[in-house]
Backbone as CSV, one residue per row, in Angstrom:
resi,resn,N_x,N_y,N_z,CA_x,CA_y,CA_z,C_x,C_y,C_z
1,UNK,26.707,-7.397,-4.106,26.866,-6.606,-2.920,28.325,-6.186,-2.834
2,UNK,28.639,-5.098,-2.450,29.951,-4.509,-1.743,30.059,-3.971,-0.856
3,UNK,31.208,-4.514,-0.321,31.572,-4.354,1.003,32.959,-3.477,0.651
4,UNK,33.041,-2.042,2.134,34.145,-0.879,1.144,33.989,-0.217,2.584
5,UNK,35.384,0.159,2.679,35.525,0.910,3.819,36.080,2.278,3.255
6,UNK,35.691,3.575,3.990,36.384,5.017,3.530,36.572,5.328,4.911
7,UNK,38.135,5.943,5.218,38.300,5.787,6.115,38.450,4.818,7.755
8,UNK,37.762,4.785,8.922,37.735,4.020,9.646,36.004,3.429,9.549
9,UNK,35.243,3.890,8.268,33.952,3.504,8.279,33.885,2.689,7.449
10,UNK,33.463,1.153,8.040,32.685,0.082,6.869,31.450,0.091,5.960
11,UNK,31.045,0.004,4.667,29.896,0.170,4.250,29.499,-0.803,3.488
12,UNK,28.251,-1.370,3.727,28.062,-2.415,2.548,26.970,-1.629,1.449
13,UNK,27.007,-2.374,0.277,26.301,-1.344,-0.854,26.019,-2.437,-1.855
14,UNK,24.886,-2.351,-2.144,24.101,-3.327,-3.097,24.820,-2.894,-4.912
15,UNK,25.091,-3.937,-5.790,25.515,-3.660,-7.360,24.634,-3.451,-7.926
16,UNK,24.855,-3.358,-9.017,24.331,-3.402,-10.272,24.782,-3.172,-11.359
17,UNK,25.367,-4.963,-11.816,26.439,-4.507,-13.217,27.911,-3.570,-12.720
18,UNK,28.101,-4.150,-11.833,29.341,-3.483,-10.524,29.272,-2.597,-10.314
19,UNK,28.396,-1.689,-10.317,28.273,-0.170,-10.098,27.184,-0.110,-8.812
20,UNK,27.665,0.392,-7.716,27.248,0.768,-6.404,25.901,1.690,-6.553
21,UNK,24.914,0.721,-6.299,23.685,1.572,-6.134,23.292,2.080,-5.144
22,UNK,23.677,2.657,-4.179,23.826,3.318,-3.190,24.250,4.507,-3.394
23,UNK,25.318,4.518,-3.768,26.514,5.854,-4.332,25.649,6.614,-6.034
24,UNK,24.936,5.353,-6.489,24.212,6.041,-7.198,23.324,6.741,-6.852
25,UNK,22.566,6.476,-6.706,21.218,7.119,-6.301,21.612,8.888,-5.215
26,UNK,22.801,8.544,-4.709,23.073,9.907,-3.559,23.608,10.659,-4.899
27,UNK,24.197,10.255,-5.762,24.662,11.318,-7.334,22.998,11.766,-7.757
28,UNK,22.258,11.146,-8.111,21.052,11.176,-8.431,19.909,11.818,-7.823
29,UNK,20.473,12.148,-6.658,19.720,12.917,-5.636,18.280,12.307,-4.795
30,UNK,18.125,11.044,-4.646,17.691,10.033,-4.245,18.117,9.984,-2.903
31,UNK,17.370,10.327,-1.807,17.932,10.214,-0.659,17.230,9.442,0.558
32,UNK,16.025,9.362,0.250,15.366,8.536,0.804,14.439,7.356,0.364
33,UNK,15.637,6.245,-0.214,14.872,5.090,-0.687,15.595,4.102,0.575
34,UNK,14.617,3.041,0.541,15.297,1.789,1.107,15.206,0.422,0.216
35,UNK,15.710,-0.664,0.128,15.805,-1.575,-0.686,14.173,-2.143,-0.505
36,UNK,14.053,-2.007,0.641,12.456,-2.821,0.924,11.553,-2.177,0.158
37,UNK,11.868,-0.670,-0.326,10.608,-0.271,-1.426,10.505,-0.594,-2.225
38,UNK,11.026,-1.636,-2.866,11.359,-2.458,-4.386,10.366,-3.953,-4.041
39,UNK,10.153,-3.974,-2.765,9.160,-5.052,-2.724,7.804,-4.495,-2.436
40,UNK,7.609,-3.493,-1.701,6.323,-2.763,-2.268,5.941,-2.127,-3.376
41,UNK,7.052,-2.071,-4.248,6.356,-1.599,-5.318,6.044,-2.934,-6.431
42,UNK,6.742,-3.991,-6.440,6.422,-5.130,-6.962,5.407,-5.568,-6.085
43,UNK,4.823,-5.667,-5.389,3.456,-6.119,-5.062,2.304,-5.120,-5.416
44,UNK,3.209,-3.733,-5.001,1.419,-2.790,-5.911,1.444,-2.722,-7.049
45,UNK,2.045,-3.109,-8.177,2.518,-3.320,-9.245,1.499,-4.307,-9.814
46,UNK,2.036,-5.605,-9.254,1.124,-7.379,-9.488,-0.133,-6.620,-9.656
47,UNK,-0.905,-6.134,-8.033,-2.269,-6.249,-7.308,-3.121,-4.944,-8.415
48,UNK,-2.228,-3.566,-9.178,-3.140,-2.946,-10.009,-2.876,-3.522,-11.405
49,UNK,-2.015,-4.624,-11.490,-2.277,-5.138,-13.093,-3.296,-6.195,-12.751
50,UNK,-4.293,-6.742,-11.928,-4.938,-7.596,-11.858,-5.055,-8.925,-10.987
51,UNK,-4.173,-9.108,-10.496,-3.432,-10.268,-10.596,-3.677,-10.353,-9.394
52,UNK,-4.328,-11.646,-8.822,-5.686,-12.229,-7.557,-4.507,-12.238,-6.323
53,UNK,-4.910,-10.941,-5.107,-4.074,-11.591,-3.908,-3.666,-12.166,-3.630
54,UNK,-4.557,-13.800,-3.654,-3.521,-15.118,-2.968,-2.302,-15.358,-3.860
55,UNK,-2.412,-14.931,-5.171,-1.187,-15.252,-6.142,-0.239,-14.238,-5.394
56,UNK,-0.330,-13.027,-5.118,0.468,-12.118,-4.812,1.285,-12.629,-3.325
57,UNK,0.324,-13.133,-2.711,0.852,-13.386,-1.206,1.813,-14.635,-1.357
58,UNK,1.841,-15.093,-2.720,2.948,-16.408,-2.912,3.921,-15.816,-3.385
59,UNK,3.988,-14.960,-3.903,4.877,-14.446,-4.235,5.827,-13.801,-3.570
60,UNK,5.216,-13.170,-2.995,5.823,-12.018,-2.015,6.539,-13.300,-0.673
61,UNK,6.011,-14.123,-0.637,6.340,-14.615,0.445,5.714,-14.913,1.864
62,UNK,4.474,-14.047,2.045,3.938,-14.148,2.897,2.802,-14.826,3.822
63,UNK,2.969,-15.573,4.825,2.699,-16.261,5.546,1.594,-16.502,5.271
64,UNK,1.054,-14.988,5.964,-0.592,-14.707,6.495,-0.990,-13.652,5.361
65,UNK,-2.015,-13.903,4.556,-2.990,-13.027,3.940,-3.077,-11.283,4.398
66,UNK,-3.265,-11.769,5.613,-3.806,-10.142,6.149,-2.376,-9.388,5.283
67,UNK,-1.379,-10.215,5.669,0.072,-9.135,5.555,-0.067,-7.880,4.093
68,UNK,-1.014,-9.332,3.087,-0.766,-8.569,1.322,-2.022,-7.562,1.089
69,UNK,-3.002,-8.197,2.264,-4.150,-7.330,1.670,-3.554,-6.406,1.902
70,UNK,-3.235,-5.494,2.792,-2.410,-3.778,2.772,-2.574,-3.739,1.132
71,UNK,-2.158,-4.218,0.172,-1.977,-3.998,-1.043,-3.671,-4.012,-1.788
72,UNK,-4.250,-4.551,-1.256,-5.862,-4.720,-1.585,-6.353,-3.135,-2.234
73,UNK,-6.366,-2.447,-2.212,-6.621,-1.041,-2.283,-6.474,-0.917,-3.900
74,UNK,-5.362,-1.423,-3.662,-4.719,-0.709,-5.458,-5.403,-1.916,-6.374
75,UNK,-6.344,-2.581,-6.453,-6.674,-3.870,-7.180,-7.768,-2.719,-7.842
76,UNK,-7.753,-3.539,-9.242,-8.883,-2.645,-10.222,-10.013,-2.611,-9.570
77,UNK,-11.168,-2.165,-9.623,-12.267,-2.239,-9.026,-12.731,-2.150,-7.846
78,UNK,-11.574,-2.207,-6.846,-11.467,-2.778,-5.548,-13.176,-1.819,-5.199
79,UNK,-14.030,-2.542,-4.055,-14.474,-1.867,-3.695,-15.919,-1.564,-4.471
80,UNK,-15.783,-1.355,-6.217,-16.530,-1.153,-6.783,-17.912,-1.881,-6.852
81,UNK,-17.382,-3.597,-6.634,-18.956,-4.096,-6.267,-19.614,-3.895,-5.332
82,UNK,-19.486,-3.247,-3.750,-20.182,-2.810,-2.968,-20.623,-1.785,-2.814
83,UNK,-20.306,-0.788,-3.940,-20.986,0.295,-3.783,-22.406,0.032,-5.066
84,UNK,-21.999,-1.355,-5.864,-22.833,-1.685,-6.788,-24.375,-1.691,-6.214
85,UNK,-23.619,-2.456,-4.592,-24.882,-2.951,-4.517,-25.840,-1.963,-3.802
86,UNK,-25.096,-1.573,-3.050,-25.533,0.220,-2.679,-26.614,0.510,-3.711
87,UNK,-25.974,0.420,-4.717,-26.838,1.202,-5.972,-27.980,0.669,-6.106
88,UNK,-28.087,-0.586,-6.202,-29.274,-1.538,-6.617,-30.419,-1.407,-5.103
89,UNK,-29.882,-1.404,-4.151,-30.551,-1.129,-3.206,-31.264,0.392,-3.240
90,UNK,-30.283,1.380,-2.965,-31.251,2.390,-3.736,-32.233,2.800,-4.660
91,UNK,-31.808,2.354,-5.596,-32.785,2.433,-7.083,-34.163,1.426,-7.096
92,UNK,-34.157,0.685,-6.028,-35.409,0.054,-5.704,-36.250,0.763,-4.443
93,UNK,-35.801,1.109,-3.594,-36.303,1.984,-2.396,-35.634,2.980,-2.150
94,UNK,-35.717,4.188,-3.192,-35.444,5.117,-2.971,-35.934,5.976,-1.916
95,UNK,-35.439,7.142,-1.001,-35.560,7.750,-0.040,-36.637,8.665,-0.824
96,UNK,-38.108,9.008,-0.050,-38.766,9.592,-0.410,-38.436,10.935,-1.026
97,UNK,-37.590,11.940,-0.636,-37.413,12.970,-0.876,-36.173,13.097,-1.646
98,UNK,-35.540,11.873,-2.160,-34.495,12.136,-2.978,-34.480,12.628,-4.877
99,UNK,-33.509,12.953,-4.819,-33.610,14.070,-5.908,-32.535,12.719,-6.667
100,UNK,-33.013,12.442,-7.522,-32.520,11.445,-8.775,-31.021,12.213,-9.608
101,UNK,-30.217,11.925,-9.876,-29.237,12.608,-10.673,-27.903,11.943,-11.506
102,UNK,-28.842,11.955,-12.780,-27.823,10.603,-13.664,-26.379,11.318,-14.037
103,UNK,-25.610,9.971,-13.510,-24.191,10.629,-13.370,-23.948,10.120,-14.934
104,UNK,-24.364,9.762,-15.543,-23.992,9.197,-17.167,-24.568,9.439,-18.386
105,UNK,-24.254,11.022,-18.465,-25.191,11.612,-19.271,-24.884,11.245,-20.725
């Protein structure tokens, strides 16, 4: 971290390898990041390489579950077994007037 005043203004500014990543990123044209997006992107990161919520919520730090599911979305499959079952339910009592249409030709 650095701490740097210009003028009568104090600024603190995160390193990297002593080089002000702050001052970088405004060269870089980066103008709206905050440091906290580096922890959402390491958790949507974990949750679409696989890697089981509760592990994620240890990681991250967080208390309560609810906090990581937000990240639930981006998990492979998410979702995919309930529309499975959708399917299986359909394909046994199909709606009289439905029109069949194989998506897997």
């Amino acid at each position: 971290m650095a701490i740097y005043q210009r003028g009568e203004n104090w600024y603190i500014d995160f390193t990297f390898k002593g080089q002000r990543v702050g001052e970088s990123m405004k060269l870089s044209g980066i103008t709206n990041f905050r440091f906290h997006d580096l922890r959402h992107t390491f958790a949507s990161n974990l949750v679409m390489a696989g890697v089981k919520i509760e592990k994620v919520q240890k990681l991250m730090g967080h208390k309560m579950l609810t906090m990581t599911k937000r990240y639930a979305h981006l998990a492979p499959g998410y979702l995919a077994e309930r529309v499975k079952i959708l399917d299986r339910v359909m394909s046994q009592n199909p709606p009289q007037d439905a029109k069949v249409i194989d998506l897997n030709p």
